[in-house]
C-alpha positions as CSV (number, residue, x, y, z in Angstrom):
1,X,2.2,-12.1,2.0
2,X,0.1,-13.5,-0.5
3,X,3.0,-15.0,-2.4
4,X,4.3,-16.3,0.8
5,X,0.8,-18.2,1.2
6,X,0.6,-19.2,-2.6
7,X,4.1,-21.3,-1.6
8,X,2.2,-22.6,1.4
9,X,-0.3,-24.1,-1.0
10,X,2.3,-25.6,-3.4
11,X,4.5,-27.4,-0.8
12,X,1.8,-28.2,1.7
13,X,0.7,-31.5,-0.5
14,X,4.2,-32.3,-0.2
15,X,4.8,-31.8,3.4
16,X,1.0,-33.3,4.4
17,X,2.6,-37.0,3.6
18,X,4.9,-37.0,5.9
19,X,5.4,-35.4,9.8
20,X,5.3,-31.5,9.4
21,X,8.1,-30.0,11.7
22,X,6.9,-26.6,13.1
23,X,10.3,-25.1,12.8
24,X,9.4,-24.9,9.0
25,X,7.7,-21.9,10.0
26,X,10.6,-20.0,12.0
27,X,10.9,-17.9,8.9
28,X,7.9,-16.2,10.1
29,X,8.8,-15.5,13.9
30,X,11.8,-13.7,15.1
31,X,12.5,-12.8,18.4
32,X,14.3,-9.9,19.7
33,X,17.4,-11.3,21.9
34,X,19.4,-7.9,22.8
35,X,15.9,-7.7,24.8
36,X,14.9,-11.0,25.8
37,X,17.4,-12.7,28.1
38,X,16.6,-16.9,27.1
39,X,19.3,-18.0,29.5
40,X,17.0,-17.4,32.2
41,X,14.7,-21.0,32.0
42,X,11.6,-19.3,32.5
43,X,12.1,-16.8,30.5
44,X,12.9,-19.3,27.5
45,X,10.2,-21.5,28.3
46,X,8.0,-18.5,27.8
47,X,9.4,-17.7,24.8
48,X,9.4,-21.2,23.2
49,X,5.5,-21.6,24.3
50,X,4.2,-18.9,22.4
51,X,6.7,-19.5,19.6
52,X,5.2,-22.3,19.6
53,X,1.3,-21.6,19.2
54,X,2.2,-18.9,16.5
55,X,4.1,-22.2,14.7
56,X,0.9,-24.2,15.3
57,X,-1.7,-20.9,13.8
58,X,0.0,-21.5,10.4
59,X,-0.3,-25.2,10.6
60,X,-4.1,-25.1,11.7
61,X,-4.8,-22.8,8.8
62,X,-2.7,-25.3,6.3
63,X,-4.8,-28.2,7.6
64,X,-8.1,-25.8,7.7
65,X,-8.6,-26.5,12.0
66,X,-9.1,-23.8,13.8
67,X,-8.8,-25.7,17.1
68,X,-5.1,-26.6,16.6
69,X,-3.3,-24.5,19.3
70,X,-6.2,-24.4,21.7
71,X,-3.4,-26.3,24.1
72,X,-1.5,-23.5,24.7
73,X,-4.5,-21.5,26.1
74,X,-5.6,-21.7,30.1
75,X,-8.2,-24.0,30.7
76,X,-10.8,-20.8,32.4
77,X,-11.3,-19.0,28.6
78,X,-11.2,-22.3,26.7
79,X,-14.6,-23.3,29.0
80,X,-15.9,-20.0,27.6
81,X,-15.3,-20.3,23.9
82,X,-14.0,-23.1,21.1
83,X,-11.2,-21.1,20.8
84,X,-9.8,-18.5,23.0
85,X,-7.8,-16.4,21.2
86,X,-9.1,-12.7,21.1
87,X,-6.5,-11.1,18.6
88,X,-7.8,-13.7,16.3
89,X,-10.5,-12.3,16.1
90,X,-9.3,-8.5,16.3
91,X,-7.3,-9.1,13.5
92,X,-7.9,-12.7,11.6
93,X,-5.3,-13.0,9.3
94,X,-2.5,-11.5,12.3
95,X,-0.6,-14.7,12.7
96,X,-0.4,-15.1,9.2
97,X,2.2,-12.0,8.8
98,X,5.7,-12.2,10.5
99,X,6.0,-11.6,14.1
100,X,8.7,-10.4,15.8
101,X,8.8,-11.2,19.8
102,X,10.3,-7.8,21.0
103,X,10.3,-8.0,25.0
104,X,9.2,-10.3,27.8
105,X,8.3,-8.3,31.1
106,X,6.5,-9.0,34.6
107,X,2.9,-8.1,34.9
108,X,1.5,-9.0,37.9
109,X,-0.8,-11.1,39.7
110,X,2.0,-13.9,38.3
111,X,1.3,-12.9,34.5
112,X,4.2,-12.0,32.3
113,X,3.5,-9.8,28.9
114,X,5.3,-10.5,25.7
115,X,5.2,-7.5,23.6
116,X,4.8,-8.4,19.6
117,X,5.0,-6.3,16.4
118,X,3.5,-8.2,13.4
119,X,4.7,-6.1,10.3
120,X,6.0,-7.5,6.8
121,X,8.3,-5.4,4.4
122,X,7.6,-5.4,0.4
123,X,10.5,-5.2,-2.3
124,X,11.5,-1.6,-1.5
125,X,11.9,-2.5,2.0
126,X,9.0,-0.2,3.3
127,X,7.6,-1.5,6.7
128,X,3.9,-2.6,6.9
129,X,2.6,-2.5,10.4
130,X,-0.2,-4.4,11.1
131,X,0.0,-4.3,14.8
132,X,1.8,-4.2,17.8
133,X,0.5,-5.6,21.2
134,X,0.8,-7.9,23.9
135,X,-0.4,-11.5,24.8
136,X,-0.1,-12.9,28.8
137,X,1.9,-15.8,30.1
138,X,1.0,-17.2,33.2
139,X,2.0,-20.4,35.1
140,X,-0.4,-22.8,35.9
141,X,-0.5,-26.6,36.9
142,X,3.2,-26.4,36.2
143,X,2.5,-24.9,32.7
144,X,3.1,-21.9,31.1
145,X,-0.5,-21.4,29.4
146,X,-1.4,-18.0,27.4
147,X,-4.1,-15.6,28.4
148,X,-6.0,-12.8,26.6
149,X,-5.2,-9.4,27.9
150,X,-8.6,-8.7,28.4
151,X,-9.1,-11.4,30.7
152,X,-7.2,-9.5,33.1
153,X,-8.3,-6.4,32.3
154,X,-12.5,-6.9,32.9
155,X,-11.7,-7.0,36.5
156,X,-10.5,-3.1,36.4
157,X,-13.4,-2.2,34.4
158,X,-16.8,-1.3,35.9
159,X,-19.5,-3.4,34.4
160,X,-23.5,-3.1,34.4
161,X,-26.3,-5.8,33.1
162,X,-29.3,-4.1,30.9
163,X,-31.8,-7.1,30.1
164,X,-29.2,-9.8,29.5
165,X,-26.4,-7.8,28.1
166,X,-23.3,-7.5,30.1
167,X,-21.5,-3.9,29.5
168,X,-18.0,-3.6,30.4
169,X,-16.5,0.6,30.6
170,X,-14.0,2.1,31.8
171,X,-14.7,3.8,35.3
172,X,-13.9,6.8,34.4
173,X,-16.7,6.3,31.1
174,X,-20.0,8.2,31.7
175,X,-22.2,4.8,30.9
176,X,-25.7,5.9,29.7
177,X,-28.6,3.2,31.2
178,X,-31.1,5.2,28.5
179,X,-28.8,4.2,25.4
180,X,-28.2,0.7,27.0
181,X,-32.7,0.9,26.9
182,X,-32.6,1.6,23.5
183,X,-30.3,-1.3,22.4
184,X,-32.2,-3.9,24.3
185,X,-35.3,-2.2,22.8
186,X,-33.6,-2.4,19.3
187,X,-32.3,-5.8,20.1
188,X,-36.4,-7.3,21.0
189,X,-37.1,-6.2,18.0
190,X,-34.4,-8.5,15.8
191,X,-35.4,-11.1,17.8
192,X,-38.9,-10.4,16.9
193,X,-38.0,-10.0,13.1
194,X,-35.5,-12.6,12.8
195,X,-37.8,-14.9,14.8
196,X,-34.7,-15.6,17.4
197,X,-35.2,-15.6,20.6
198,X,-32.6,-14.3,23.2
199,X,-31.6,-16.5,25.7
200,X,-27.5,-16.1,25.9
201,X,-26.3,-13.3,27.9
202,X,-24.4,-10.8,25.3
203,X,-20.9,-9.2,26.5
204,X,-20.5,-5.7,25.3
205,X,-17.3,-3.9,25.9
206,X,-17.7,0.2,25.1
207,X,-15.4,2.8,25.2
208,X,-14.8,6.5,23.6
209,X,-12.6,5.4,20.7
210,X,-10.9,2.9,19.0
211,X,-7.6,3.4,20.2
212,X,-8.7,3.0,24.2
213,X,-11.0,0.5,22.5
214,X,-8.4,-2.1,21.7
215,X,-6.3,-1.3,24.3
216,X,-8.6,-3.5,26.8
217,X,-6.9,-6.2,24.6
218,X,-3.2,-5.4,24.8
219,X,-2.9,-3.1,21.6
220,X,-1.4,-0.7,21.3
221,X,-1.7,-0.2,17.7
222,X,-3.9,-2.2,15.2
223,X,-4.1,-1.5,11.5
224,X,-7.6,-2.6,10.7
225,X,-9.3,-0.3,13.5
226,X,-8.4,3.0,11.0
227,X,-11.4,5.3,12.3
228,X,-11.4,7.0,15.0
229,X,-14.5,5.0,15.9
230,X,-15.7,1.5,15.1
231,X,-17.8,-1.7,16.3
232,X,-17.1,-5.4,15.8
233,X,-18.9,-9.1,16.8
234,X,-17.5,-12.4,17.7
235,X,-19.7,-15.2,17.6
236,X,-16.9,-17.1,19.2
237,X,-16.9,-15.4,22.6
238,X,-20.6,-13.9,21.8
239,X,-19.3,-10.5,22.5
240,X,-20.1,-6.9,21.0
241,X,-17.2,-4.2,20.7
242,X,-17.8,-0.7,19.9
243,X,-16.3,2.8,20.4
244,X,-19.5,4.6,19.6
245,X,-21.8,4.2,22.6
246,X,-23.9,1.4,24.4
247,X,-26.5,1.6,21.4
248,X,-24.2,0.0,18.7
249,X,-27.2,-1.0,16.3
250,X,-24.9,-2.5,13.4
251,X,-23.4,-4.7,14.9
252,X,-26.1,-6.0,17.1
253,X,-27.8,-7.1,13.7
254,X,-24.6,-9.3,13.2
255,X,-25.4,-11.3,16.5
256,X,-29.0,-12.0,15.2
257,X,-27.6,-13.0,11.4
258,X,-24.3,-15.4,12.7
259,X,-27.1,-17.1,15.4
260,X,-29.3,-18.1,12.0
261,X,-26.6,-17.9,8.8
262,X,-23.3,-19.6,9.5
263,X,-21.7,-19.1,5.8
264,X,-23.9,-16.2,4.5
265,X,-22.2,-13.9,1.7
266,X,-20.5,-11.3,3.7
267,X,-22.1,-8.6,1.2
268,X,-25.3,-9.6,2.3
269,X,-24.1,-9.4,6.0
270,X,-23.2,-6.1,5.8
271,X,-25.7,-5.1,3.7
272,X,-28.7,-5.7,6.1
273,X,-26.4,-4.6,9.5
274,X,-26.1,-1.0,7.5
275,X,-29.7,-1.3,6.2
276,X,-31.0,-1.8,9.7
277,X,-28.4,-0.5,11.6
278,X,-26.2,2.0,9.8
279,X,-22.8,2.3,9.7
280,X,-20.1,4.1,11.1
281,X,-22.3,6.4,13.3
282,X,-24.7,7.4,10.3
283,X,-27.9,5.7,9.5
284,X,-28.2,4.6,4.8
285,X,-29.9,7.6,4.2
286,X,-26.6,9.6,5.2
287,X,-24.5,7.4,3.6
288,X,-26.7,7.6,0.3
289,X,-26.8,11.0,-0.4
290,X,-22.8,11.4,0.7
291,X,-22.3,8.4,-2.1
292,X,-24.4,10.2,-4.5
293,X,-22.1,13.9,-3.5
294,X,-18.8,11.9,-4.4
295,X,-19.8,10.2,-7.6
296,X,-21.3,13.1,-9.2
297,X,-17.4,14.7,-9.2
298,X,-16.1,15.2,-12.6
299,X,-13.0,12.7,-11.5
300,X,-15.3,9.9,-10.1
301,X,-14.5,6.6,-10.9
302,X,-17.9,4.8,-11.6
303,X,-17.0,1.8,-13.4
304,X,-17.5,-0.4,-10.0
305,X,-19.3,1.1,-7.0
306,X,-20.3,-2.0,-5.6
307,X,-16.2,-2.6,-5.3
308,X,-14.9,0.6,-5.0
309,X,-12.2,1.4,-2.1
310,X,-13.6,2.9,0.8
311,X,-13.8,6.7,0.3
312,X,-12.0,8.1,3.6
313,X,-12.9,7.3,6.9
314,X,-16.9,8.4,6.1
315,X,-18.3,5.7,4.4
316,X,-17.5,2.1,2.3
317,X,-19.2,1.9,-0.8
318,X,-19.3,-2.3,-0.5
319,X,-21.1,-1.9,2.6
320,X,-23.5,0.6,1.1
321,X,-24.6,-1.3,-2.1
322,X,-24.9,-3.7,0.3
323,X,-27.4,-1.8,2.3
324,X,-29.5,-0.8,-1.0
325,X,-30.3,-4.2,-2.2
326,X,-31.4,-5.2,1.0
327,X,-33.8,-2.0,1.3
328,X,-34.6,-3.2,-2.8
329,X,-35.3,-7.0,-1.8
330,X,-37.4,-5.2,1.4
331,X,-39.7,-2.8,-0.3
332,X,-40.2,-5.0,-3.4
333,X,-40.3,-8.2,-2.0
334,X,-40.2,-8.1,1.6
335,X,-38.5,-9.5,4.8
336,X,-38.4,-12.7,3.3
337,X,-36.7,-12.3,0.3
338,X,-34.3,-10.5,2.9
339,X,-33.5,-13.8,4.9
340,X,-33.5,-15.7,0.8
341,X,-30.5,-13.4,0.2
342,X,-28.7,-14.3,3.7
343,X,-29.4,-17.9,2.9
344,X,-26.7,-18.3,-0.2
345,X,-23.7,-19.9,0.8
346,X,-20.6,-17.8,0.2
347,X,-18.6,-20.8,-1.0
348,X,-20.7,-21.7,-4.0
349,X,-22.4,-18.0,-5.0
350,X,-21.6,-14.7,-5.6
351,X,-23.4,-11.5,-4.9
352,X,-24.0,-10.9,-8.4
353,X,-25.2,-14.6,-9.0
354,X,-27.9,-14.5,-6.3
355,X,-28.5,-10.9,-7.2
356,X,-29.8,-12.0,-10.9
357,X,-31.4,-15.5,-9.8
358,X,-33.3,-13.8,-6.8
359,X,-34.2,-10.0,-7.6
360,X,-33.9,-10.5,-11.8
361,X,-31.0,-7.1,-12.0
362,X,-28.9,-8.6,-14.8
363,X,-25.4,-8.5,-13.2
364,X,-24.2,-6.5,-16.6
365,X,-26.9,-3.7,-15.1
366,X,-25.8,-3.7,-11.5
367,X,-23.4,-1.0,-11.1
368,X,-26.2,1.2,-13.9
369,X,-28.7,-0.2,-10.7
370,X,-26.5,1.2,-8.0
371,X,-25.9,5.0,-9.7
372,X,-29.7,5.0,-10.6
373,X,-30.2,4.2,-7.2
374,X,-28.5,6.7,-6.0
375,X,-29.6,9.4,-7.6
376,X,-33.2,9.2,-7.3
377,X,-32.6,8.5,-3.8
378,X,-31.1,11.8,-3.4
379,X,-34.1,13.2,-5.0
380,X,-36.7,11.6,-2.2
């Protein structure tokens, strides 16, 4: 794929001077027609409209506009957001893969559902999934216009408001008004210490795990959601996702940060939502002391932490380094040396950079920092 987008790169100069014909990016979609029967009008108009929008995904990334596409949506979700698509923000670089179209069936309600699989293959021909799931059709004005599958599915899901946040659960999902208490609670507080008030009503969809999780969005599989249990937030539609419980604290520190920091270094964003929030169910301490168990192994590789791949599905080490120089900035420095740190922009610094200028660790001493760090911390 990145070769693919490296030729994008080279011929795009080229193809920007004159009229760019979409069907210069059929290469990426294929659709399935021993399934789909494009005789039938309707049924080929359907086809060709998402076709389409995929063709136009590419194009808006080429020409760095987001909004390109944002005619194929219906005109309810694109009042709600700049840009309706949900799997976007599921999965951001999705479109970017081939797509194969595999079905088009009858939904209800006048929705159709085109099933998808978006996989690529490498040089042995192995099969990379990156997900499989369905986007709605629907008719209107004369139109065919896409819809989210979620937009559908919110009415079949039983929904409660704690202090200006909106919880969506399935009705067969034991929803706990006491942990919904706690994340308001939690959430008065960032306001408090980010100086933000709260004055947009926050969606939060909740469910037991990740696989019923994204299903409210027509996956049925989806490569980045790899644990069992997981949270996300999207500015965009100013909605909270999490298959933990209504008391996702991590990602509720994301709302706070993308409301004040629009191009904050995504180390830094992670590092204070694990600092104040924890991460993947644990709280740093946890996450500490199980970093500290791994790397004292006889086999550990650690030449990198701050990069090293995540270490199964318990913790992330990029995430956790993260954490620890926010808690460092904190305790030496305070809050405010917290909010310097989220004010770099990620397109002129690095971690390391702002790391040195702001907090003085020579970036040649970081990764000593980081197992120093560690250890002692196990100590406490």
């Amino acid at each position: 794929m990145k070769i693919q987008l490296i030729i994008f790169f080279i011929v795009f100069p080229i193809l920007s001077h004159c009229q760019i014909n979409l069907d210069y990016f059929d290469k990426f979609i294929t659709v399935n027609y021993s399934h789909i029967d494009t005789t039938n009008v309707e049924t080929q108009t359907m086809v060709k409209v998402w076709t389409s929008y995929l063709k136009s995904r590419i194009y808006g990334w080429l020409k760095k506009n987001d909004t390109i596409g944002a005619g194929f949506w219906n005109d309810e979700e694109k009042k709600l957001t700049t840009f309706p698509d949900q799997m976007c923000f599921l999965y951001p670089w999705l479109y970017y893969f081939p797509t194969s179209v595999l079905n088009i069936e009858p939904y209800g309600e006048g929705y159709s559902r085109i099933l998808n699989c978006t996989a690529i293959a490498d040089s042995t021909g192995s099969v990379d999934v990156k997900a499989i799931y369905y986007i709605l059709i629907k008719k209107t004005n004369n139109d065919y216009k896409l819809f989210n599958y979620f937009f559908e599915q919110k009415d079949k899901l039983a929904s409660s408001i704690v202090g200006k946040i909106r919880f969506y659960y399935p009705k067969s999902y034991r929803f706990s008004e006491r942990k919904a208490g706690k994340l308001v609670q939690f959430r008065d507080s960032l306001s408090r210490l980010f100086d933000l008030p709260v004055r947009n009503q926050l969606v939060y969809l909740v469910d037991t795990n990740n696989s019923s999780l994204i299903g409210h969005f027509g996956c049925t599989y989806l490569k980045t959601f790899y644990t069992n249990r997981t949270g996300q937030y999207w500015k965009e539609n100013n909605m909270l996702l999490s298959s933990f419980d209504e008391n996702d604290h991590h990602e509720l520190v994301h709302y706070f940060i993308s409301a004040r920091y629009t191009d904050c270094i995504p180390f830094f964003d992670e590092g204070i939502a694990t600092y104040l929030g924890g991460n993947l169910g644990h709280d740093l301490s946890w996450h500490i002391k199980y970093l500290n168990k791994y790397f004292t192994r006889v086999d550990a590789d650690t030449a990198n932490i701050m990069n090293h791949p995540i270490i199964g599905m318990e913790t992330q080490p990029f995430y956790i380094t993260g954490a620890i120089i926010m808690k460092y900035a904190n305790d030496n420095y305070g809050f405010q040396k917290v909010l310097k740190l989220l004010s770099y922009s990620e397109k002129q610094f690095t971690p390391e950079e702002v790391i040195e200028k702001e907090l003085g660790i020579p970036r040649l001493q970081l990764n000593s920092f980081f197992l120093n760090y560690i250890t002692k911390y196990k100590e406490k």
